[in-house]
Every structure is written in structure tokens, then in C-alpha cells.
C-alpha positions as CSV (number, residue, x, y, z in Angstrom):
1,X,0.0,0.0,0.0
2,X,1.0,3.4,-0.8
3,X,1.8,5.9,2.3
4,X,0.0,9.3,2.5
5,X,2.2,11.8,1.0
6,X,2.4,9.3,-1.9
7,X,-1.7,9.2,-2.1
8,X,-1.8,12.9,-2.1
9,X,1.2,13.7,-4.5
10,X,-0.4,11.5,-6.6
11,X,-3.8,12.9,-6.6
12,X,-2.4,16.4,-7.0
13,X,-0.6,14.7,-9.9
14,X,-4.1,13.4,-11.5
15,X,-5.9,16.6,-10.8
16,X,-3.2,18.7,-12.9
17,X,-3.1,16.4,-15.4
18,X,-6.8,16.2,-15.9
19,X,-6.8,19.8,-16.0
20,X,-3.9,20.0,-18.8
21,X,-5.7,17.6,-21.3
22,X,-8.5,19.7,-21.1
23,X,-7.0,23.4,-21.1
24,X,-4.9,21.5,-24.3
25,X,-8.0,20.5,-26.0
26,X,-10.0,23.7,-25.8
27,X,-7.5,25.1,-28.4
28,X,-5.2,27.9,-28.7
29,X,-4.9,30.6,-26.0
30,X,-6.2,33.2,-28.6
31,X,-9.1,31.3,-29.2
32,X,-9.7,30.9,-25.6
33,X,-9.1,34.5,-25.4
34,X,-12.0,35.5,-28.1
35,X,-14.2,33.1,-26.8
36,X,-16.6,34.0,-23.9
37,X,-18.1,30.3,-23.8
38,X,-14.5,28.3,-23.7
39,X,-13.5,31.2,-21.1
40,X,-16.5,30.3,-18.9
41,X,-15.9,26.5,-19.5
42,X,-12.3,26.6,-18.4
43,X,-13.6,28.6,-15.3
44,X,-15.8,25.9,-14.8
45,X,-13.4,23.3,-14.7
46,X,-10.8,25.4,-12.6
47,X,-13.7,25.2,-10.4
48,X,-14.1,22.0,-10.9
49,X,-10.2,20.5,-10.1
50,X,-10.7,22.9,-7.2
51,X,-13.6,21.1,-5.6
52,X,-11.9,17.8,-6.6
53,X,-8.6,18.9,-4.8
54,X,-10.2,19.8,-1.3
55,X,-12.5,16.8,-1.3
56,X,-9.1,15.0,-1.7
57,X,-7.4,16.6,0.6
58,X,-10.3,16.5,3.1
59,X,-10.3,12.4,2.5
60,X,-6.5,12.4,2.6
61,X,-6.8,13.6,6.4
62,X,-9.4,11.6,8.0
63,X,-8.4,8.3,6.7
């Protein structure tokens, strides 16, 4: 079994890389930049990883 700083550096790991494949598929950062919807979706999913991080985190120190 993994120890905790290995479960959480991992997790950490997963988030940012779940956010990367998605900032890398929305396009270009000009496109981003001219487009009001992909701006609110990347907000979205900021959001998102941010939520996904602290639940994480919150599992990470109660178990």
C-alpha cells in the first residue's frame, strides 16, 4: 500500500493532469481568449479541479 504523502502527491498529480488535457483541447490561447463560452468552461473546470482537490485533501486527512 502506498503511504499518504504518496496518495496525495499523486492525486495532486491526477488533478493537474486532468486539468492539462482539457486546457490543451480547448485550443489555442487566442481562441480561448476571443471566446466568452470556452473562457467560462475553463472557469468551470478550474472550479471543478478545485472542488476535486479539497474533497481529496479532506479524504486524505481523516483516513
Amino acid at each position: 500500500m502506498f503511504s499518504k504523502p504518496i496518495i496525495l502527491i499523486v492525486i495532486l498529480i491526477l488533478l493537474l493532469t486532468f486539468y492539462l488535457v482539457i486546457r490543451l483541447g480547448a485550443g489555442k490561447k487566442k481562441n480561448i481568449e476571443d471566446s466568452k463560452s470556452l473562457t467560462n468552461y475553463l472557469f468551470g473546470v478550474r472550479i471543478l479541479i478545485i472542488i476535486l482537490a479539497i474533497v481529496g485533501l479532506v479524504l486524505w486527512f481523516f483516513l
